[in-house]
PDBQT receptor file of N, H, CA, C and O in Angstrom, charges set to zero:
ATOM      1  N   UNK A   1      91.101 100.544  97.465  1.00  0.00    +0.000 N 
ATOM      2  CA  UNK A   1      91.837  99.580  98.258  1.00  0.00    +0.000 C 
ATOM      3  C   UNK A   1      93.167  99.260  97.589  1.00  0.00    +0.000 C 
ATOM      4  O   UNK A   1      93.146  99.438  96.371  1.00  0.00    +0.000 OA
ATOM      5  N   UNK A   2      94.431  98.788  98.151  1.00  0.00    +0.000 N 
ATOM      6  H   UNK A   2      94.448  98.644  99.140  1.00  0.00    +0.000 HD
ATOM      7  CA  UNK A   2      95.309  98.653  98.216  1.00  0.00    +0.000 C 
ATOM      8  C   UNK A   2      95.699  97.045  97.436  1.00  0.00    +0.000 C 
ATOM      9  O   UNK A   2      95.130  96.143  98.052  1.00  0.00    +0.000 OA
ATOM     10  N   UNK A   3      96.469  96.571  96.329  1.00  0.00    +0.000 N 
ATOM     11  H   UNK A   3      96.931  97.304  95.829  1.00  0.00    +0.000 HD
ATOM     12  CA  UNK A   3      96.513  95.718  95.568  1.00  0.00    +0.000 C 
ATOM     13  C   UNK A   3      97.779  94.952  96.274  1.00  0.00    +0.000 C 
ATOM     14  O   UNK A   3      98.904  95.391  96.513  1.00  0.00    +0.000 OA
ATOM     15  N   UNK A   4      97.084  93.346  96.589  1.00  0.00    +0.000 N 
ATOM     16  H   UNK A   4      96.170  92.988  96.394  1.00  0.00    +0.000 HD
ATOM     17  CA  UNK A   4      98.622  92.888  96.946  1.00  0.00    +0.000 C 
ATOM     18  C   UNK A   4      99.252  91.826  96.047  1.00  0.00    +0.000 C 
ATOM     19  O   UNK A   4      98.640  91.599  95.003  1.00  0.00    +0.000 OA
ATOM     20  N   UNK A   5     100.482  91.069  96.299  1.00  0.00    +0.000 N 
ATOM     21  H   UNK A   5     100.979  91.253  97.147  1.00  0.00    +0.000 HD
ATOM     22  CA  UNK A   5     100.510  90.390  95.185  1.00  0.00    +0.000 C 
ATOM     23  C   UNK A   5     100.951  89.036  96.312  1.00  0.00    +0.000 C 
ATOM     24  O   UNK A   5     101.492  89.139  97.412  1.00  0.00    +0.000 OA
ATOM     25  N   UNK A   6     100.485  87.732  95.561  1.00  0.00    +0.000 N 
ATOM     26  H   UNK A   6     100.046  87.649  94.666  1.00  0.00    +0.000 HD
ATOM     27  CA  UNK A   6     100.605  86.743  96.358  1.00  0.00    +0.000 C 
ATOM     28  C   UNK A   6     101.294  85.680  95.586  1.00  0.00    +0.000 C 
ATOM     29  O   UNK A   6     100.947  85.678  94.405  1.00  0.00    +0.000 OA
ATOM     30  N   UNK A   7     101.938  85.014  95.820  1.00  0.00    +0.000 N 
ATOM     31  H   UNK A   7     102.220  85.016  96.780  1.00  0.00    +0.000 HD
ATOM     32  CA  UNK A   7     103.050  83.992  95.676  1.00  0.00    +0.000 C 
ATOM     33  C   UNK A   7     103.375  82.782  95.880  1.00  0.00    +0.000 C 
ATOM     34  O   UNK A   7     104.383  82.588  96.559  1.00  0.00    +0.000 OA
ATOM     35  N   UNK A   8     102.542  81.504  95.301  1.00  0.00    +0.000 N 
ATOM     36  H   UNK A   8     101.723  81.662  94.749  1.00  0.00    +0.000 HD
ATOM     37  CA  UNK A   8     102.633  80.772  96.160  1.00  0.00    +0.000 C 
ATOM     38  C   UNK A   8     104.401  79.879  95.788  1.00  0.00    +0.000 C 
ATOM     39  O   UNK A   8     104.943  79.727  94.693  1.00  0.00    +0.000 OA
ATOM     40  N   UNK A   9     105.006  79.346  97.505  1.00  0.00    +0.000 N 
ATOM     41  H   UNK A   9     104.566  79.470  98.394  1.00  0.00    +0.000 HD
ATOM     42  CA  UNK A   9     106.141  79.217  97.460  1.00  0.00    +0.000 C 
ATOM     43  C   UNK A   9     106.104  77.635  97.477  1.00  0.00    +0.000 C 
ATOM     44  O   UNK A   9     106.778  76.935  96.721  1.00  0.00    +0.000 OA
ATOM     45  N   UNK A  10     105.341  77.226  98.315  1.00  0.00    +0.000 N 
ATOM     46  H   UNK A  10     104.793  77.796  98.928  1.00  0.00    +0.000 HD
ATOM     47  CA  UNK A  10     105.104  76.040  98.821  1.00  0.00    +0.000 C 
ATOM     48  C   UNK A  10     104.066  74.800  98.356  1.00  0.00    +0.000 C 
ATOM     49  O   UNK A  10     102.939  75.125  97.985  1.00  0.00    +0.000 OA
ATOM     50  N   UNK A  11     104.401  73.540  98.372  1.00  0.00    +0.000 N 
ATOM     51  H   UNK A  11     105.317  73.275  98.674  1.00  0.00    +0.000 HD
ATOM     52  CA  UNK A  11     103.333  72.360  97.244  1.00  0.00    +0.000 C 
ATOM     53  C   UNK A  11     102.281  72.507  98.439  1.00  0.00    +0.000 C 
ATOM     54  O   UNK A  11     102.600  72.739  99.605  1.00  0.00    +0.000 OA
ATOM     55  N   UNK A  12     100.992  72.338  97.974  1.00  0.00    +0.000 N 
ATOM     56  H   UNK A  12     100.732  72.149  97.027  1.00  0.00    +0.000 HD
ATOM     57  CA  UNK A  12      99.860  71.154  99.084  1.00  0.00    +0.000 C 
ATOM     58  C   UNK A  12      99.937  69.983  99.121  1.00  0.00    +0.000 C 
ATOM     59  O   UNK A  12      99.067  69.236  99.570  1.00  0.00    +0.000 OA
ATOM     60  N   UNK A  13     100.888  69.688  98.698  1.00  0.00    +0.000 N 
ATOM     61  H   UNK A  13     101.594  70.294  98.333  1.00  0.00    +0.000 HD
ATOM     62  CA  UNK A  13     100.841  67.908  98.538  1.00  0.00    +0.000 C 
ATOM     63  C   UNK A  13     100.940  68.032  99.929  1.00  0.00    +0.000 C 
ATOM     64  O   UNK A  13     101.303  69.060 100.503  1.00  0.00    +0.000 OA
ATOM     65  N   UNK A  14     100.484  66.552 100.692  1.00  0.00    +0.000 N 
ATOM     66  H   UNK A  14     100.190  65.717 100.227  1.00  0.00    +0.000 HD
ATOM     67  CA  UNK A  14     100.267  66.306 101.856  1.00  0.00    +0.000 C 
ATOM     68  C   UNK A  14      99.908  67.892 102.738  1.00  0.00    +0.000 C 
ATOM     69  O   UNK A  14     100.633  68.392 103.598  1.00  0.00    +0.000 OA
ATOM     70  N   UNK A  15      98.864  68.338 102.331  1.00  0.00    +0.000 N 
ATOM     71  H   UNK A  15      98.275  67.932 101.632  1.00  0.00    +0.000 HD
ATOM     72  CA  UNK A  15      98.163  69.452 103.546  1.00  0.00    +0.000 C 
ATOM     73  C   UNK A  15      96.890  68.767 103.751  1.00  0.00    +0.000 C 
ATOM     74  O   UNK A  15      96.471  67.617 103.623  1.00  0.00    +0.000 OA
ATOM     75  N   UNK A  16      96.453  69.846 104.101  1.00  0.00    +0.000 N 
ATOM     76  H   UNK A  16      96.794  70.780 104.206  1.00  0.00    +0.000 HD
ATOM     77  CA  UNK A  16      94.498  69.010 104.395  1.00  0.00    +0.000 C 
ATOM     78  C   UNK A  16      93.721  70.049 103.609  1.00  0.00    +0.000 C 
ATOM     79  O   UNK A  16      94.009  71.227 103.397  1.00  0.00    +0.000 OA
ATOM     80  N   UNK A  17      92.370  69.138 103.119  1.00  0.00    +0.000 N 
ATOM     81  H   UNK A  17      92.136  68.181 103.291  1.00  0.00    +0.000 HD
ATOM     82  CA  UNK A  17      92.002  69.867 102.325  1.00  0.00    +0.000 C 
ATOM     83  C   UNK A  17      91.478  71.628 102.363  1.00  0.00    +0.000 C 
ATOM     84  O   UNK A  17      91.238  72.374 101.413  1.00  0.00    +0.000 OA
ATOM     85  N   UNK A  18      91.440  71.834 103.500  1.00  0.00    +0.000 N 
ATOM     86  H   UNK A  18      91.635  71.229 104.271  1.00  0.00    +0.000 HD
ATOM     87  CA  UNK A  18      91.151  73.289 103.597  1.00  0.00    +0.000 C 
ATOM     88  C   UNK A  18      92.132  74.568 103.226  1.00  0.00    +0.000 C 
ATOM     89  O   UNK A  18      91.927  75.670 102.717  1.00  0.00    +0.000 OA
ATOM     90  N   UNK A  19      93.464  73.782 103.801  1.00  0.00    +0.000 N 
ATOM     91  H   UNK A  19      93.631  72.887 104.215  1.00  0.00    +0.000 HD
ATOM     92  CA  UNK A  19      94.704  74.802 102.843  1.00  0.00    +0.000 C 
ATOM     93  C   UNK A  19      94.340  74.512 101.316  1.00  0.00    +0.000 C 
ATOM     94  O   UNK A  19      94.340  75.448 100.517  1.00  0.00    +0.000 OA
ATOM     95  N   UNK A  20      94.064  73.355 100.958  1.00  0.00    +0.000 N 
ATOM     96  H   UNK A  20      94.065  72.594 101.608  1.00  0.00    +0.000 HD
ATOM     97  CA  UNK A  20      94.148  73.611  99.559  1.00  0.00    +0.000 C 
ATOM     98  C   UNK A  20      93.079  74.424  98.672  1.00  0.00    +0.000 C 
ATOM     99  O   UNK A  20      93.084  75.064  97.620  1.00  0.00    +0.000 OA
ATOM    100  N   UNK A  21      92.044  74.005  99.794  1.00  0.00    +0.000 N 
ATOM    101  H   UNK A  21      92.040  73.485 100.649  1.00  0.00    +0.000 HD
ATOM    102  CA  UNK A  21      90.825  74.835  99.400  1.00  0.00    +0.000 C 
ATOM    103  C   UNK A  21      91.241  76.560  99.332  1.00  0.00    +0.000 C 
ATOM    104  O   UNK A  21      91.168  77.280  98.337  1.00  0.00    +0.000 OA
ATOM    105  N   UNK A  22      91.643  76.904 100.574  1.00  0.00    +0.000 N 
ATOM    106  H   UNK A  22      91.702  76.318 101.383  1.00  0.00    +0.000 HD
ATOM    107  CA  UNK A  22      92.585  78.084 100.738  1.00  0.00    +0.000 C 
ATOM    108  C   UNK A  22      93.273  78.722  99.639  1.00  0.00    +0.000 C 
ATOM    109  O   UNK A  22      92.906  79.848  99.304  1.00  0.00    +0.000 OA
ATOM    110  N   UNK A  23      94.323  78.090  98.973  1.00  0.00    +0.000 N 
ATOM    111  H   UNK A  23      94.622  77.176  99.246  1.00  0.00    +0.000 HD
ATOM    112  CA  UNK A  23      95.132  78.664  98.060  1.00  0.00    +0.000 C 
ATOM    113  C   UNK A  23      94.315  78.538  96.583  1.00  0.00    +0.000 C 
ATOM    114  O   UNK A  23      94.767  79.158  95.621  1.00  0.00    +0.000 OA
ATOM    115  N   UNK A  24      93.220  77.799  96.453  1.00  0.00    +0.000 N 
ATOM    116  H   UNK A  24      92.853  77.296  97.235  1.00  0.00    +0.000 HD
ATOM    117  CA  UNK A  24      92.305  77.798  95.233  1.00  0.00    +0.000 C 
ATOM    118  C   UNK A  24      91.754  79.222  95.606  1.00  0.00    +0.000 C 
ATOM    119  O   UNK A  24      92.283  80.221  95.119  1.00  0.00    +0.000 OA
ATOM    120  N   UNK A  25      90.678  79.314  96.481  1.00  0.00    +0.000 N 
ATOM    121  H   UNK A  25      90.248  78.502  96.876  1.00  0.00    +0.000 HD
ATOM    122  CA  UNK A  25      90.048  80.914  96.549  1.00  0.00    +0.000 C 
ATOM    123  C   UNK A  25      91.258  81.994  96.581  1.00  0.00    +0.000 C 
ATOM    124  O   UNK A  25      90.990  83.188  96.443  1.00  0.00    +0.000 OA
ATOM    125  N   UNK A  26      92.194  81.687  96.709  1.00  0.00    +0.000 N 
ATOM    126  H   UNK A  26      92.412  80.717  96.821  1.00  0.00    +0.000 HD
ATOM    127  CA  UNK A  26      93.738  82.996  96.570  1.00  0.00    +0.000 C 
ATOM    128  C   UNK A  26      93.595  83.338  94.811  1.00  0.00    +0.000 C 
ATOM    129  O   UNK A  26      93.507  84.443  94.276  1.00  0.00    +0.000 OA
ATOM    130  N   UNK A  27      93.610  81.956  94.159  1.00  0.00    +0.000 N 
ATOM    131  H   UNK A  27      93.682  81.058  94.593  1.00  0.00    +0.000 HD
ATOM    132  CA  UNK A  27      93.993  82.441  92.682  1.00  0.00    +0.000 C 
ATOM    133  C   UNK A  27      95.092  81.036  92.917  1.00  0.00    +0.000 C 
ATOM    134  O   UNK A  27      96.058  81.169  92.166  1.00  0.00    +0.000 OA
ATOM    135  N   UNK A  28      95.150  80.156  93.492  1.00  0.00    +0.000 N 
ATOM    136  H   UNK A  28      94.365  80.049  94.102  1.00  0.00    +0.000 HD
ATOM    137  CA  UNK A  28      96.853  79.534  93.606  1.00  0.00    +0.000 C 
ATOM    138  C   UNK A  28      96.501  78.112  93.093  1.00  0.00    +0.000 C 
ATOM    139  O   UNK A  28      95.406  77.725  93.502  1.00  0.00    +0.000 OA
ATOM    140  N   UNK A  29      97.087  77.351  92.392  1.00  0.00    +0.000 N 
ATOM    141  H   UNK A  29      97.976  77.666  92.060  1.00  0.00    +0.000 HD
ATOM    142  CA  UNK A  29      96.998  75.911  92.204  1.00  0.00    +0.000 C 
ATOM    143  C   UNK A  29      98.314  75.412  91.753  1.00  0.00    +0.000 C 
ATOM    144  O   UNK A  29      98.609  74.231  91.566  1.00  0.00    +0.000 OA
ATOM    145  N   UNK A  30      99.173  76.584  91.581  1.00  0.00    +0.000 N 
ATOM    146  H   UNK A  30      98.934  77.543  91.733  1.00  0.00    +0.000 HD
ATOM    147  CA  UNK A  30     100.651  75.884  91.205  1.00  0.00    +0.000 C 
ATOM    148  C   UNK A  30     101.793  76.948  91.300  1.00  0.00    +0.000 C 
ATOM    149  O   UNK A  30     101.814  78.166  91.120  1.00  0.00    +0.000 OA
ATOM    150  N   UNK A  31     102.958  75.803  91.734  1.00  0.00    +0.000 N 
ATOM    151  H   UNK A  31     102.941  74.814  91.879  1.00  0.00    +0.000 HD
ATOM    152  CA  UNK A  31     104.065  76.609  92.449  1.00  0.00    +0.000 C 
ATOM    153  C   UNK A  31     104.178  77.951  91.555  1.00  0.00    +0.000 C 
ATOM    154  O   UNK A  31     103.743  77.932  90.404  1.00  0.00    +0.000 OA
ATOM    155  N   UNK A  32     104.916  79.409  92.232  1.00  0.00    +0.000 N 
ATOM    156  H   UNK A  32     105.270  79.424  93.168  1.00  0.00    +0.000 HD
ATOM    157  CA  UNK A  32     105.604  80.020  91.678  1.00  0.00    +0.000 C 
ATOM    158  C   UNK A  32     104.574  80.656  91.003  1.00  0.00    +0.000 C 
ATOM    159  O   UNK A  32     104.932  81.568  90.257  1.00  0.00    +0.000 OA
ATOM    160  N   UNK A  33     102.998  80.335  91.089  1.00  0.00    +0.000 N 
ATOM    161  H   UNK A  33     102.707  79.594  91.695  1.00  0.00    +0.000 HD
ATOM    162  CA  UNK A  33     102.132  81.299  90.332  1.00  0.00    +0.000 C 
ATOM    163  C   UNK A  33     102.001  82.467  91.347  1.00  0.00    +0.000 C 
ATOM    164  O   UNK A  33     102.120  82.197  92.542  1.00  0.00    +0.000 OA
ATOM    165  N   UNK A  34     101.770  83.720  90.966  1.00  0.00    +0.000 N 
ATOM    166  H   UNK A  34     101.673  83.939  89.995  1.00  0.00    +0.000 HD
ATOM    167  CA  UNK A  34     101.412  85.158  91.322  1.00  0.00    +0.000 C 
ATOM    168  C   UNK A  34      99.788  85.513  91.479  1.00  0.00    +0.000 C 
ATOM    169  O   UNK A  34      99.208  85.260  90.423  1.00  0.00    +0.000 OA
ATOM    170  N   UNK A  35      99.182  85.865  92.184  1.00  0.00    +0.000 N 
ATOM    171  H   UNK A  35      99.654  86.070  93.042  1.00  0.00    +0.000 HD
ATOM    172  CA  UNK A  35      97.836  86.326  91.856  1.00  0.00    +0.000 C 
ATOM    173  C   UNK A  35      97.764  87.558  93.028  1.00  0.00    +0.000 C 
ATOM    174  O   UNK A  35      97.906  87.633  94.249  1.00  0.00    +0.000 OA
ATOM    175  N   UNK A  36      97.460  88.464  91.915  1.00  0.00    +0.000 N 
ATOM    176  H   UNK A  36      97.345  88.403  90.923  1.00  0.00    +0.000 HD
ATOM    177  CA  UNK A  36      97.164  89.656  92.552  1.00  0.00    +0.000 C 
ATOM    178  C   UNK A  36      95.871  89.893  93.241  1.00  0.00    +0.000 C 
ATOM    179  O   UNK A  36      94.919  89.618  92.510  1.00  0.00    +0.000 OA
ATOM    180  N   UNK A  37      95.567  90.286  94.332  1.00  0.00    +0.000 N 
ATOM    181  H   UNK A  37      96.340  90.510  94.925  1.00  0.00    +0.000 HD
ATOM    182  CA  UNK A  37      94.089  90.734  94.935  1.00  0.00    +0.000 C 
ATOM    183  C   UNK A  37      94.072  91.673  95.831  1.00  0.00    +0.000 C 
ATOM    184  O   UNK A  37      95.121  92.104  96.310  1.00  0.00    +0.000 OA
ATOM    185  N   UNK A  38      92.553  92.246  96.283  1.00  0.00    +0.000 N 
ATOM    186  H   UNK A  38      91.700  91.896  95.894  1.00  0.00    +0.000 HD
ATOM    187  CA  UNK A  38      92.535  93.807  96.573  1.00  0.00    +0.000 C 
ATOM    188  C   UNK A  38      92.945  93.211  98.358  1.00  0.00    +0.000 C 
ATOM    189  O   UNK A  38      92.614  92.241  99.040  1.00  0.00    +0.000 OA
ATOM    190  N   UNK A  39      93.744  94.303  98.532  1.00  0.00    +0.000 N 
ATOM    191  H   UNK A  39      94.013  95.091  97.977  1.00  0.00    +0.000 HD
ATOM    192  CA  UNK A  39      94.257  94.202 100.235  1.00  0.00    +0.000 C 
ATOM    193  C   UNK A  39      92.656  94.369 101.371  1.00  0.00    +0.000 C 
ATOM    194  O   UNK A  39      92.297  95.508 101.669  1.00  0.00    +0.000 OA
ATOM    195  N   UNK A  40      91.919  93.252 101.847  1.00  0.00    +0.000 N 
ATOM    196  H   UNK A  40      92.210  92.326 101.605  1.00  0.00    +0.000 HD
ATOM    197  CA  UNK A  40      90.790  93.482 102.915  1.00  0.00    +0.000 C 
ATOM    198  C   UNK A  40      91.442  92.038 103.561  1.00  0.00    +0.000 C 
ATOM    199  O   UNK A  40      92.292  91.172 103.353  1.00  0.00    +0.000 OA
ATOM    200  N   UNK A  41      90.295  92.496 104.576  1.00  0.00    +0.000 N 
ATOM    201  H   UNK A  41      89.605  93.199 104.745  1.00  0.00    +0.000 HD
ATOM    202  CA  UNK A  41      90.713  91.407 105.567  1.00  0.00    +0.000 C 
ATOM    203  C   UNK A  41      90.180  90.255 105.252  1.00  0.00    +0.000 C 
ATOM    204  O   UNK A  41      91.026  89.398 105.504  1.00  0.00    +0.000 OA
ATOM    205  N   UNK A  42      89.107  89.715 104.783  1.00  0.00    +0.000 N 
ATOM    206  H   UNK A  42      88.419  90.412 104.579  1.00  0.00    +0.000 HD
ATOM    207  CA  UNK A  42      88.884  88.672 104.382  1.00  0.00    +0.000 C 
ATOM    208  C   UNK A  42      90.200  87.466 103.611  1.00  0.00    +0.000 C 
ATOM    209  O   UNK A  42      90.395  86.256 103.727  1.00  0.00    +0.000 OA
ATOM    210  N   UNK A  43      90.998  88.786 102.687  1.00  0.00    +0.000 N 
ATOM    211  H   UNK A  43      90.840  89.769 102.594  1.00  0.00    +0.000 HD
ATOM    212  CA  UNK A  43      91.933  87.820 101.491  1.00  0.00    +0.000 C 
ATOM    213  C   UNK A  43      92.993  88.042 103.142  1.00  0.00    +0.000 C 
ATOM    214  O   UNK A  43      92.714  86.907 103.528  1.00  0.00    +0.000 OA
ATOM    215  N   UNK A  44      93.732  88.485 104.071  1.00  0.00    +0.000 N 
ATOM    216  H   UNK A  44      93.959  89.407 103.757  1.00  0.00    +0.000 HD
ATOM    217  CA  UNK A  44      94.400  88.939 104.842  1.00  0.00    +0.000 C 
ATOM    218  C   UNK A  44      94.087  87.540 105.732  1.00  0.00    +0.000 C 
ATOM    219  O   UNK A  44      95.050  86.804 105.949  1.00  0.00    +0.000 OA
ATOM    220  N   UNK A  45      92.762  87.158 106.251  1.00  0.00    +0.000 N 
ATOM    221  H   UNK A  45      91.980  87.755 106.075  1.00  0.00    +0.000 HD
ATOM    222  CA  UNK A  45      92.481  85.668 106.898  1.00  0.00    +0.000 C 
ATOM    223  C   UNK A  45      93.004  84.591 105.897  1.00  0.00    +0.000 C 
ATOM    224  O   UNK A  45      93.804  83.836 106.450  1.00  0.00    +0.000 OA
ATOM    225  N   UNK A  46      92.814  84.343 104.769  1.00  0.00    +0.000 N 
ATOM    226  H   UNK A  46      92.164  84.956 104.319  1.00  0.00    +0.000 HD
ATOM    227  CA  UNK A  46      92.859  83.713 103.959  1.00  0.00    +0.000 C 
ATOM    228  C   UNK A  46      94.639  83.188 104.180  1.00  0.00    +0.000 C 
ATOM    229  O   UNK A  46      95.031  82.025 104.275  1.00  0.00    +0.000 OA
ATOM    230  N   UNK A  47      95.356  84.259 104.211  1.00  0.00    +0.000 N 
ATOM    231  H   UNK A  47      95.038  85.204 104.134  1.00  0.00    +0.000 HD
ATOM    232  CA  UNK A  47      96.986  84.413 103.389  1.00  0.00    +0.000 C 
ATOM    233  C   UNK A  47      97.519  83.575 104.634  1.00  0.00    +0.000 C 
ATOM    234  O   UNK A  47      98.287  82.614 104.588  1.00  0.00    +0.000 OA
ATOM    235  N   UNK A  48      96.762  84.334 106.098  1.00  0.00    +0.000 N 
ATOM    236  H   UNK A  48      96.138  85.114 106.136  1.00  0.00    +0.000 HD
ATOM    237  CA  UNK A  48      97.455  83.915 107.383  1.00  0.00    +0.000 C 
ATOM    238  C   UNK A  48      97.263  82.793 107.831  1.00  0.00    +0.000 C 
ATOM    239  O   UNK A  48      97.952  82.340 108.745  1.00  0.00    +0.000 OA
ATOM    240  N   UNK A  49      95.785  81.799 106.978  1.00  0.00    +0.000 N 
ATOM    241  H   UNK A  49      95.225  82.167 106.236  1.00  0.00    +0.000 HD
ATOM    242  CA  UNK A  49      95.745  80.691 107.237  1.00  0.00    +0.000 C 
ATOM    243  C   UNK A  49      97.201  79.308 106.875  1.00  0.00    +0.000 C 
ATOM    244  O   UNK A  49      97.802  78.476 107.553  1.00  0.00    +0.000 OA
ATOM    245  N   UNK A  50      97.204  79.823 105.230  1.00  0.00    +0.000 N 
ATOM    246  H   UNK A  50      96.715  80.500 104.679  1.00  0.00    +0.000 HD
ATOM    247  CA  UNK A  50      98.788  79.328 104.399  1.00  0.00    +0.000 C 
ATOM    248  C   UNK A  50      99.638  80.195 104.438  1.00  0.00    +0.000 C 
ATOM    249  O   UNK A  50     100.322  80.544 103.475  1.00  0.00    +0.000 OA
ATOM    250  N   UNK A  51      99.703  80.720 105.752  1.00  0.00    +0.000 N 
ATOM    251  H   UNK A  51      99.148  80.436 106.534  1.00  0.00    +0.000 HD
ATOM    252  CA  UNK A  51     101.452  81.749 105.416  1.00  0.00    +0.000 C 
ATOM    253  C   UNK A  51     102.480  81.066 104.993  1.00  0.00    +0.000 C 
ATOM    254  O   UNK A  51     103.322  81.532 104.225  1.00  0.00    +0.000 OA
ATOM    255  N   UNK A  52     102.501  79.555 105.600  1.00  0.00    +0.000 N 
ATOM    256  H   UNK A  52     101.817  79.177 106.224  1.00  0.00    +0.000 HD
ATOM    257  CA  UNK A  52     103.628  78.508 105.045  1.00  0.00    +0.000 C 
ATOM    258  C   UNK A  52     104.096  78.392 103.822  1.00  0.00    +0.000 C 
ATOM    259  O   UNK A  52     105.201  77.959 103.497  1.00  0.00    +0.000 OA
ATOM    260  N   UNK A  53     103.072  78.861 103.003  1.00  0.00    +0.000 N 
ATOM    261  H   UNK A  53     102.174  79.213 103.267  1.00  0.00    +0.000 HD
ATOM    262  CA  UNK A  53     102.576  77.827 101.909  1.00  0.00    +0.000 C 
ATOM    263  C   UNK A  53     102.676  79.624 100.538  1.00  0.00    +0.000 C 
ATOM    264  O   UNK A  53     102.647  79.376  99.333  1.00  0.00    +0.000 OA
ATOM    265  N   UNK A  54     102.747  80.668 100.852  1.00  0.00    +0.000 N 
ATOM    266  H   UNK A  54     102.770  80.870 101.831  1.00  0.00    +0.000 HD
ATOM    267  CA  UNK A  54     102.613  81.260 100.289  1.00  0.00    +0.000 C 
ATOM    268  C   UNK A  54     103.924  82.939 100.679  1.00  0.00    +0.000 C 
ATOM    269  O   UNK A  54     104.359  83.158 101.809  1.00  0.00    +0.000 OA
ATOM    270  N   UNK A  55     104.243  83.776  99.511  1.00  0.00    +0.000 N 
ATOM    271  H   UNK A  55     103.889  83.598  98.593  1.00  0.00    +0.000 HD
ATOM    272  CA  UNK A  55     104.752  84.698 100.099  1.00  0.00    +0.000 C 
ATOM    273  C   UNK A  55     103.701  86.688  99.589  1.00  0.00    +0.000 C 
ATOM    274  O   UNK A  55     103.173  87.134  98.571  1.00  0.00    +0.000 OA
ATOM    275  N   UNK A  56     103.856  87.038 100.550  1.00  0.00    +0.000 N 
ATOM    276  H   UNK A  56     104.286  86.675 101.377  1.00  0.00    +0.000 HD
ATOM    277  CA  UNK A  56     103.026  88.294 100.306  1.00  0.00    +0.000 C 
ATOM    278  C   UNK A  56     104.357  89.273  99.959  1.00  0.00    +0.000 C 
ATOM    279  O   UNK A  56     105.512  89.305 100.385  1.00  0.00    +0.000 OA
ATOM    280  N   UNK A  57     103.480  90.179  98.808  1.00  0.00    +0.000 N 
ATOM    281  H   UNK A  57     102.542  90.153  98.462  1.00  0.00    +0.000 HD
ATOM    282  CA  UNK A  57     104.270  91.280  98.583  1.00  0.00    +0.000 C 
ATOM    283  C   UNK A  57     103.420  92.621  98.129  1.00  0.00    +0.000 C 
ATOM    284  O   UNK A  57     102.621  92.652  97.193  1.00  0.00    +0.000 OA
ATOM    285  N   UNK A  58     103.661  93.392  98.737  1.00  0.00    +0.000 N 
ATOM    286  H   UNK A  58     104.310  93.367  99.497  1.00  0.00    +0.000 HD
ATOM    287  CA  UNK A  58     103.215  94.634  98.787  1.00  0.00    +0.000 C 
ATOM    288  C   UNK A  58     102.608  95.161  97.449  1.00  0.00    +0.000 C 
ATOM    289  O   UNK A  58     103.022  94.476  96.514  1.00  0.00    +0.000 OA
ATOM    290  N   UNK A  59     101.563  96.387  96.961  1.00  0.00    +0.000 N 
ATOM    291  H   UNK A  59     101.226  96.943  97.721  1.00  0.00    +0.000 HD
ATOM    292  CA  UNK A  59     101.603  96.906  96.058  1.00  0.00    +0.000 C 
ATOM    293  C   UNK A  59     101.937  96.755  94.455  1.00  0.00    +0.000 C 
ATOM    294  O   UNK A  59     101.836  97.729  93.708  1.00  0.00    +0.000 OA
TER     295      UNK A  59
């Protein structure tokens, strides 16, 4: 499988708890951190829930 890299851009301050829950199962708890994970659809639901909140980058 295909490795992506994820980015988060955006605070949770004022979200609800499920984005935040969201960007915890990513690898994310603070701005500007990176966490790499394998490209399936599960992490792919996950990203599209906080697209706001995060940036995807390829490979």
């Amino acid at each position: 499988m295909a490795i992506i890299k994820v980015k988060q851009t955006g605070s949770p301050i004022r979200r609800t708890k499920d984005q935040r829950a969201t960007l915890i199962g990513l690898g994310l708890n603070k701005m500007h951190k990176v966490s790499e994970l394998q490209d399936s659809p599960d992490v792919r639901g996950m990203i599209r829930k906080v697209h706001h909140l995060v940036e995807v980058q390829e490979g």
